[in-house]
Each structure stands twice: as C-alpha cells, then as structure tokens.
GURO-533509 format. One record per residue (C-alpha): residue in one letter; x, z, y. Coordinates in steps of 0.5 Angstrom, whole numbers, padded with zeros to 4 digits, always signed. Each point is the difference from the previous one (the first is absolute). Layout:
N
AXZY...
***
This chain:
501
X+0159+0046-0197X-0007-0004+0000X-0004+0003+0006X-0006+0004+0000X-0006-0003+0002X-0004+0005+0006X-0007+0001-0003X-0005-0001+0005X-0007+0002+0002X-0006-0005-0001X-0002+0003+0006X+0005-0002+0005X+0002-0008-0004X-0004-0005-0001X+0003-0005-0003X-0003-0006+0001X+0001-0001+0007X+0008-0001+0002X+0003+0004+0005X-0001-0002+0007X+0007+0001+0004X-0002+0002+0008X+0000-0007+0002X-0005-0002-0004X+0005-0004-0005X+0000+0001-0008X+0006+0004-0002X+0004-0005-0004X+0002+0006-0005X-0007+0001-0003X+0004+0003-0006X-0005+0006-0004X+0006+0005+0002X+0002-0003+0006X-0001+0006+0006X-0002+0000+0007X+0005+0003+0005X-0003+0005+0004X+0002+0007+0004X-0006+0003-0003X+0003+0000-0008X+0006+0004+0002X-0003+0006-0005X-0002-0004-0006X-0007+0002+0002X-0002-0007-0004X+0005+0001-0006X-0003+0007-0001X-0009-0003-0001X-0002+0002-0007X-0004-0006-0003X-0007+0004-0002X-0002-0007-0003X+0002+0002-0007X+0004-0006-0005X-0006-0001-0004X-0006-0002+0006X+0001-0007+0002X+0002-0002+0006X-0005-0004+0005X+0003-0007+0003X-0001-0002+0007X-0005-0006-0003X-0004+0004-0004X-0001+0007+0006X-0002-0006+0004X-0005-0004-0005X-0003+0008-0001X-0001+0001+0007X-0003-0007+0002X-0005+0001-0006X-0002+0008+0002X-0001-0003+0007X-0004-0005-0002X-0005+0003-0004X+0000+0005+0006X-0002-0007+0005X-0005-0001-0006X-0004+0007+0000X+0000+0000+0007X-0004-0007+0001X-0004+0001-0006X-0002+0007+0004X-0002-0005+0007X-0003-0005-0005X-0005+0006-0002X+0000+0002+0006X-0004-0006+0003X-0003-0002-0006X-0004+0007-0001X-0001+0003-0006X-0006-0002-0003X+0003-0007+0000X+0003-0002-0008X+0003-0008+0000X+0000-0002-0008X+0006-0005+0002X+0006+0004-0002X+0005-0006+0002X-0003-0001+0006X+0000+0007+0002X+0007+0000-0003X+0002-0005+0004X-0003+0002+0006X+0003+0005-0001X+0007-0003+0000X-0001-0003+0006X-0002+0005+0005X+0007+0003-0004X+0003-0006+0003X-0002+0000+0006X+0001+0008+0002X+0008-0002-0003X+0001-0006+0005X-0003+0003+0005X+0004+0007-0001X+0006-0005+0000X-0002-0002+0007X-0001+0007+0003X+0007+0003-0003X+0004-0007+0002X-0004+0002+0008X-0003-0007+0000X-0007+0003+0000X-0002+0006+0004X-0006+0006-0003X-0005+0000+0005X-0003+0007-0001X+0001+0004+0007X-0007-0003+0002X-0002+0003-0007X+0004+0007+0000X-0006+0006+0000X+0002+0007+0002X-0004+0006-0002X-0001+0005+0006X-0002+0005-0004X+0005+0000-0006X+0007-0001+0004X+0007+0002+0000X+0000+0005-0006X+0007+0003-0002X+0003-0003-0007X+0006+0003-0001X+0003+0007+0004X+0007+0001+0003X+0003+0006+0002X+0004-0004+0007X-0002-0006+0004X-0001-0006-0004X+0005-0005+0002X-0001-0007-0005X-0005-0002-0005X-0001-0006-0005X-0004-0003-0005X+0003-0003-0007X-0003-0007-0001X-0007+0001-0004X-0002+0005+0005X+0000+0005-0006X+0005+0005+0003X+0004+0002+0006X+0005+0003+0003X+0002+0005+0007X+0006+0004+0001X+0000+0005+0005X+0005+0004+0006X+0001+0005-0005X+0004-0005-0005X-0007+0000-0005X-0001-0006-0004X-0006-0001-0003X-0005-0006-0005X-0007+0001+0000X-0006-0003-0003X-0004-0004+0005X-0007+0002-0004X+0002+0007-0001X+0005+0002+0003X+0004+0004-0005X+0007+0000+0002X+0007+0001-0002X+0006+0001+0003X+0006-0003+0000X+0005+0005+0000X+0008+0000+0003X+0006+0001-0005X+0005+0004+0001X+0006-0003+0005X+0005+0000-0005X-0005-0005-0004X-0001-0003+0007X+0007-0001+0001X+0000-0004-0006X-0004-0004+0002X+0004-0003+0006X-0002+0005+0006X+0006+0002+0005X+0001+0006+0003X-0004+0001+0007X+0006-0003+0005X-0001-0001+0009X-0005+0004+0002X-0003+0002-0006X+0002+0006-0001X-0004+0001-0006X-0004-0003-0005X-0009-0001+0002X-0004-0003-0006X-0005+0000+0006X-0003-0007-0002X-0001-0005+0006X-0004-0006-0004X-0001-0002-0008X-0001-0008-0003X-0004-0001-0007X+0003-0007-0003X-0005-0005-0002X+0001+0001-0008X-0001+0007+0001X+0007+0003-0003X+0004+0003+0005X-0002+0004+0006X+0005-0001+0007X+0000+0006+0004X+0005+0002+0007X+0000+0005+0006X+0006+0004+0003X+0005+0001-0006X+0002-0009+0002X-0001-0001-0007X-0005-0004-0003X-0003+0003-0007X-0003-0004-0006X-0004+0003-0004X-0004-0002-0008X-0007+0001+0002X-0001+0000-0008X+0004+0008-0001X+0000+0001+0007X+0008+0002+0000X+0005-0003+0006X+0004-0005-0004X+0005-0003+0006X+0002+0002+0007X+0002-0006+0006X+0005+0002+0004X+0002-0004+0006X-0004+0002+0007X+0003+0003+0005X-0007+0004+0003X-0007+0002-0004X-0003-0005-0003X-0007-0002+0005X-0003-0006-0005X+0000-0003-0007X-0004-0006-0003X+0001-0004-0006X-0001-0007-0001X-0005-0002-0004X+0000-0001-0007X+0008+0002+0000X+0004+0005+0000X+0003-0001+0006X-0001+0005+0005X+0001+0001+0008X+0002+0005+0004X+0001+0002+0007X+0003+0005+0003X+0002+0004+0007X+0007-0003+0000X-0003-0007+0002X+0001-0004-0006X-0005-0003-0006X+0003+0001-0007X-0002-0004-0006X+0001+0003-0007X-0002-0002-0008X-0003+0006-0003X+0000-0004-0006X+0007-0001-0001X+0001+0006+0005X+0004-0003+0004X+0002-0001+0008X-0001-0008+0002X+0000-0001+0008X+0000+0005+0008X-0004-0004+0005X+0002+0001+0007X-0004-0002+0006X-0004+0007+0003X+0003+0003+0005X-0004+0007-0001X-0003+0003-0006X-0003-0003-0005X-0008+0002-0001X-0003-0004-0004X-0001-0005-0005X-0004-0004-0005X+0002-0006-0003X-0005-0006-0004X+0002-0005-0006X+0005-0004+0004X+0007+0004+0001X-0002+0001+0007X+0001+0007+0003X-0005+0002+0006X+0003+0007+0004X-0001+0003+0007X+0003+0006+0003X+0001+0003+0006X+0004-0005+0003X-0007-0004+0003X+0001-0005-0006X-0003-0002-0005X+0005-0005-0005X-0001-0005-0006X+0006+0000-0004X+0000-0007-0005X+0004+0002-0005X+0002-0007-0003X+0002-0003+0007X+0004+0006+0003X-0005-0001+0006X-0004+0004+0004X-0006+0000+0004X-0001+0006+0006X-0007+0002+0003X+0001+0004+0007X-0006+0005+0001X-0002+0002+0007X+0000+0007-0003X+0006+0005+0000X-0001+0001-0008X-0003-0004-0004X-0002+0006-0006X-0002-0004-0006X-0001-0008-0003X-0003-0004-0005X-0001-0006-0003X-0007-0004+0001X+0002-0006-0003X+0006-0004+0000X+0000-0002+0006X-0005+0005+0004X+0003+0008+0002X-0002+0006+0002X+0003+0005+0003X-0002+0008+0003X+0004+0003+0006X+0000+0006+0004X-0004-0002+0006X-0006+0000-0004X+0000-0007-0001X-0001-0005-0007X+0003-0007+0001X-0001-0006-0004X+0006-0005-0001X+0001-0007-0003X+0006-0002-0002X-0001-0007+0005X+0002+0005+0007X+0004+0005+0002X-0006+0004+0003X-0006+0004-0003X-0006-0006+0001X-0004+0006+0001X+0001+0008+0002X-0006+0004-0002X+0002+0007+0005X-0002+0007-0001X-0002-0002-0007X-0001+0008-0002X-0001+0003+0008X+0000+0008-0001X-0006+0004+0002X+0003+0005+0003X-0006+0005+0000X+0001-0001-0008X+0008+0002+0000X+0001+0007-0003X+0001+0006+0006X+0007+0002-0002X+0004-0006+0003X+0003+0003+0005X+0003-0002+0007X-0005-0007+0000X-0004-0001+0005X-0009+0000-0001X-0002-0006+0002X-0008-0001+0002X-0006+0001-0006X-0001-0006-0004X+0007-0004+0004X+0005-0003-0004X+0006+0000-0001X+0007-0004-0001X+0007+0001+0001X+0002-0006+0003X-0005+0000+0005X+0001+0007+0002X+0008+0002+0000X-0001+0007+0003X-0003+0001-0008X+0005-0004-0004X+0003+0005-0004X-0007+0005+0000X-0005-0006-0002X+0002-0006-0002X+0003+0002-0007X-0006+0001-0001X-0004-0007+0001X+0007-0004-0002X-0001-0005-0006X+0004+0004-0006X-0003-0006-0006X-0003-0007+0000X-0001-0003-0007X-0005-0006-0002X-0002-0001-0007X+0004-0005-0004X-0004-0007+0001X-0005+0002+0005X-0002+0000+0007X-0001+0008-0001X+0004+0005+0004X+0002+0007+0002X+0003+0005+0004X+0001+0007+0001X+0002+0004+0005X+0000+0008+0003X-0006-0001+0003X-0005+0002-0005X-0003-0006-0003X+0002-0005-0005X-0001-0009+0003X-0002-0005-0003X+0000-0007+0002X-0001-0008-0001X+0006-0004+0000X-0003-0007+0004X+0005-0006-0002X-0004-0004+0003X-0001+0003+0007X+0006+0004+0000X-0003+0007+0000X-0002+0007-0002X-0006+0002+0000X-0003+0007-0001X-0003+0001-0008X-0001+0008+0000X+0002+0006+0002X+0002+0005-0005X+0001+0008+0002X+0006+0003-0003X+0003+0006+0003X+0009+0001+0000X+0004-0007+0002X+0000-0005-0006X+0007-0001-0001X-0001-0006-0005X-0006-0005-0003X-0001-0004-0006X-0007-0004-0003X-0001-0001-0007X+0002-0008-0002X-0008+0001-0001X-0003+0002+0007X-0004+0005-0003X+0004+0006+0004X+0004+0002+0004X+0006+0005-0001X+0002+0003+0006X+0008+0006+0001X-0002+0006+0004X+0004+0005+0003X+0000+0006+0006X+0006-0003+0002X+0003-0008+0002X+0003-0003-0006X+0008+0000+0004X-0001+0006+0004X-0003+0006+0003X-0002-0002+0006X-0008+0001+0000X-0004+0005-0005X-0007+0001-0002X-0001+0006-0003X-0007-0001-0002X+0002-0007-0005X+0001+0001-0008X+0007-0002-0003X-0002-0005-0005X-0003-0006-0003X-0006-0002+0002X-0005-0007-0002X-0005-0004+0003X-0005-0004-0006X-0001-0007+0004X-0007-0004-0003X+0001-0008+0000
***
C-alpha cells in the first residue's frame, strides 16, 4: 500500500534550505518525505496542520521571497537617502539633471548599504552616545498597562511592534506608535499536551504559565516565552495561537534569546544548563554545561556564541562550534543580567549596584563602574518595613552596608543592562527610581555617564529601537525572580522614553 505523504504547513517548512542535523552537518536523507526524529512529534501534531494555502494560489520559492524582499528593502534605502538628500539640499533647490540626481542617488544607496554591512558584521561601531538628547519634560510615559510586575520586554526587528509578558502569565503585542494591544491568549491543557508540554514533576507540583522572560526572532514569525512550568512555548505572532510546547528543563526557564537572523533559539534555565532548540523544524539540538548555579541571563549576536551570567559569580561565553567556553569571574556575589556590546566587548549588571565591562581578551572587568543606581533613601516608599533610615540626602548600597542587605540593596541591584545593536549606546535599570544611560568608551575602556531618566518601580528588562529613537523599558512593584522588595507607589507595565539623534 503506497504511503501517504503528510501535508505540511508552509509556515513551519522552507524548502529551499536543507535541514541541519544538530552537529551542524547535512542530513544525507534529504528526501521530501523524509522525517526528523524528535520527542516532541509523539501526537501527530505536525500530520494534523491544515495547509490554509488553497491548491490554486502559486507557491512562493525560496529565490523569489528573497529577490521580493531584497527589492522591497532596497526601495526603502532609496526613500530613505532621497529624504536625507532633500534634507541637505533644501527645498527651493530643483536640479534638471535627472540622471545625475538618480545616479547620486544610487550612490548614497550604495554607500548606506555597505556601510549597513559593516555595522551589522561589528566591523563598524555607530557613535551616537555623545549625540543622544533626552527630553526633561517628556520622559518615561506609560505604553501598555499590566495587571502584575512586568518581568520581559522585547522588540520585533523594524522596531514597529512589541512584546511583554507579565507575572500573571499575560502575554501581550503592542504597537510601538500607538499602543494598541492585543493579547495572546493560552489554550486549553488538553491542546497544551498536544503540544509537547509534560505533566509538572519534582517540586513542581502544579502548573504556573507565570512567564520569567520572552525572545522575538529575527523574521518576526515566532514569539519564544518560559518561566515557571520548565517549558519553553513558541508562538505564531501572526494568529497570536500556541503552536509548540519545549519540554526539557528541569527548573523555571530564567532567559531566552534567539540567534539572529535564524530560528535558533537559546534558553537558560534554574537547572544550570543552556538548551538549544530549532523552532523552525521544532526540534531539540543540544544542553550546554558549565554553570554551577542558576542560570539568569543571556544574549547572543550573529555568531553561534552564547554569553550568560548567573549567580554563581560568572559570566560564560559558549562558542557553540568549538565546543569551548570562556568563563569571566565578577568580584560580585551575583551577576543579575548581560549582554552583548560587540563581539569582543561585554556587559554585565550584578547585585552590588555595580555595572562591568568586559572583553573577551581578560578574565577580569577592564572597568567596574560602582554603585551605578545608588539609592536615595529619602526617596524609598515608608511602607518598607524592618530598615533602617540612614541620614537626609545619605546614599545607599547593600554591599557596602551589610546590616541593610535584604532591606535596602534589592532596590539599587542592577536588574537590566542592554546596548543598542552596533553603538556605543547603553542602558540599565534597577529599583531605585531612574533608568542610566551611558557611553560605552572602547578606546579608553570605560563607561561614561549620559542621562539620567526618572522612572519609578524596578525595571525588570530593557530594549532600544535598532534606530535609537527610544528606549523601552519593563516595570513591575516587584523584582523579575522574586518578591523580595516592593514598591507600591510603581505602575505595573510598559513604559517608552523617545530619544532624539
């Protein structure tokens, strides 16, 4: 009896690239009909997929969605230049040579593509700190409005929309103009389990869809999020609907960052290790060992080098490929967040208040900037109980005043750094009220302060526009992993900070 061939969603296959195994080497079998081995097809769930493409449309190959895309994206470059051409030459001005002002015009397209190449490659780095301008009187305003603390935020690539999740398991996309918003809303546990989630086991004795953190892929189609229940879920931000359940992790899911430009996703977790999935193909690839507590932080650039920190005063650059590792030891007892500046440079935040920068040459921070967000402890609600009040005007850090540890310092621990993509731009947040900016000096191997924006309620996560025209910033009344501090005076949500050029 001839077998049947399985319809497949045009969403989830992409014909004109071969499948990668996990070691990075062609499947040999590369068959139409041939199938991936994995744990998580028990059910059928890819056999059962309706193909809403009707028989009639033509199918899109790979060579043309790419030649429609280059062409889209070129005519944006062209808009783009003949704005800044206009710019310059005013508007009274009308030259009668149009093939010179075309070819003109090409060339700066030309230029602004190489030099495009050159910054997403790293080889060039924007230099738009010293230019950045905030607004005293504009500010922080609030975006988008969450019931609970606020724990991740994210941007889709084009800066248009974004996402946040919440304590309370609220997932939420959002218009970065307007800020309408809509849901994304959990199926039932039976369509869960279908999916590939697993009944709650060890200490877990029930399920929590409490969401700890969230990751946008480069091409804008699939949404990652994880937190207590171990799993790590993918979503279709086009129909907002659950479409697979990652089992695996043996404690909450901390961290999640995708590759860019694939959809190869990271994940870190409470249980040590580092997982790598393919959303694409919906498979498990590889576990990365090396921490020896939780894991709470990660990022990761164009290269298949993965950077975490977790609170076991480390800070680990994985190289994937070479199956080696790099290990950075901070004088701090935690280091709380991480990320990328470049591919040799680093960023770390810990709970001592202090901001370090890091290359990838020493096992050392080349500068440590402390008490980055000290706390004015006239400006701390009344209602924090058992602390004690120091001096008008005294300011305050845990590290350097143990006797106020578990009272104070929670509040001036750096919960989010984050830089934008190819610049000496950064940020970082914490509980103490306001939201950093700084100048990431490569030359001189320091961090100079830019701004200093108020914002009220700790700052669980940060994220620039690709653009550096704003800033987006996660609040909650409450610490991302935790509730051992609270500020009852914060509003729950989303808030932006335009930045001018």
């Amino acid at each position: 009896m001839p077998r049947k061939k399985k319809s497949h969603d045009p969403f989830f296959t992409n014909d004109s690239r071969k499948r990668q195994k996990p070691n990075g080497k062609l499947d040999p079998d590369d068959e139409e009909d041939a199938e991936i081995e994995s744990d998580f097809d028990e059910d059928g769930f890819f056999a059962g997929v309706e193909d809403g493409s009707g028989e009639d449309q033509e199918e899109e190959t790979g060579a043309e969605a790419r030649k429609r895309i280059a062409q889209d994206y070129l005519q944006m470059v062209r808009r783009i230049a003949q704005k800044e051409k206009e710019q310059k030459e005013g508007e009274g001005e009308d030259d009668d040579d149009e093939g010179d002002e075309e070819g003109a015009r090409d060339s700066l397209v030309a230029q602004k593509l190489i030099k495009e190449q050159q910054e997403e490659s790293g080889r060039v780095r924007r230099s738009i700190a010293s230019r950045v301008k905030v607004n005293s009187d504009e500010g922080f305003r609030v975006l988008v409005k969450h019931r609970q603390s606020v724990t991740a935020v994210a941007l889709s690539e084009d800066d248009s929309k974004g996402f946040s999740a919440s304590k309370d398991g609220i997932i939420m996309q959002w218009d970065v103009n307007s800020g309408q918003y809509e849901r994304y809303n959990w199926p039932s546990d039976s369509v869960l389990k279908s999916h590939g989630l697993k009944d709650p086991q060890g200490s877990a004795a029930k399920q929590s869809k409490q969401v700890l953190a969230l990751a946008a892929s480069s091409d804008g189609r699939y949404l990652a999020t994880g937190g207590l229940d171990r799993h790590v879920h993918i979503w279709d931000t086009r129909t907002r609907e659950h479409v697979q359940a990652f089992p695996g992790h043996r404690g909450p899911v901390s961290c999640l960052a995708f590759r860019q430009g694939t959809s190869e996703l990271f994940s870190g977790s409470f249980d040590r290790t580092i997982k790598i999935w393919n959303v694409e193909d919906r498979t498990y690839m590889s576990t990365l060992f090396g921490h020896q507590s939780e894991v709470l932080s990660i990022d990761c650039l164009r290269k298949e080098r993965i950077l975490t920190s977790g609170r076991d005063r480390s800070m680990q650059l994985f190289k994937v490929h070479e199956e080696s590792r790099l290990v950075f030891r901070a004088p701090a007892s935690s280091l709380e967040c991480c990320c990328f500046v470049n591919n040799d440079e680093l960023l770390s935040g810990s709970d001592d208040g202090s901001i370090e920068l890091w290359t990838v040459m020493r096992k050392k921070p080349v500068y440590i900037l402390r008490n980055a967000h000290a706390l004015l402890v006239d400006s701390m609600e009344s209602d924090q109980k058992n602390s004690e009040r120091l001096p008008n005007g005294n300011l305050v850090n845990g590290y350097n005043h143990p006797g106020n540890n578990h009272c104070l310092s929670v509040f001036s621990w750096v919960s989010a750094v984050t830089v934008c993509r190819n610049s000496d731009l950064a940020a970082s947040g914490a509980g103490n009220g306001s939201v950093r900016l700084w100048a990431v000096e490569s030359d001189t191997k320091d961090i100079k302060s830019l701004h200093n924006v108020p914002l009220v309620g700790f700052v669980n996560s940060l994220a620039f526009a690709k653009s550096a025209e704003f800033l987006i910033a996660g609040v909650g009344q409450e610490p991302r992993l935790g509730r051992w501090g609270r500020n009852s005076e914060a509003r729950n949500g989303v808030s932006i900070l335009p930045l001018k050029l």
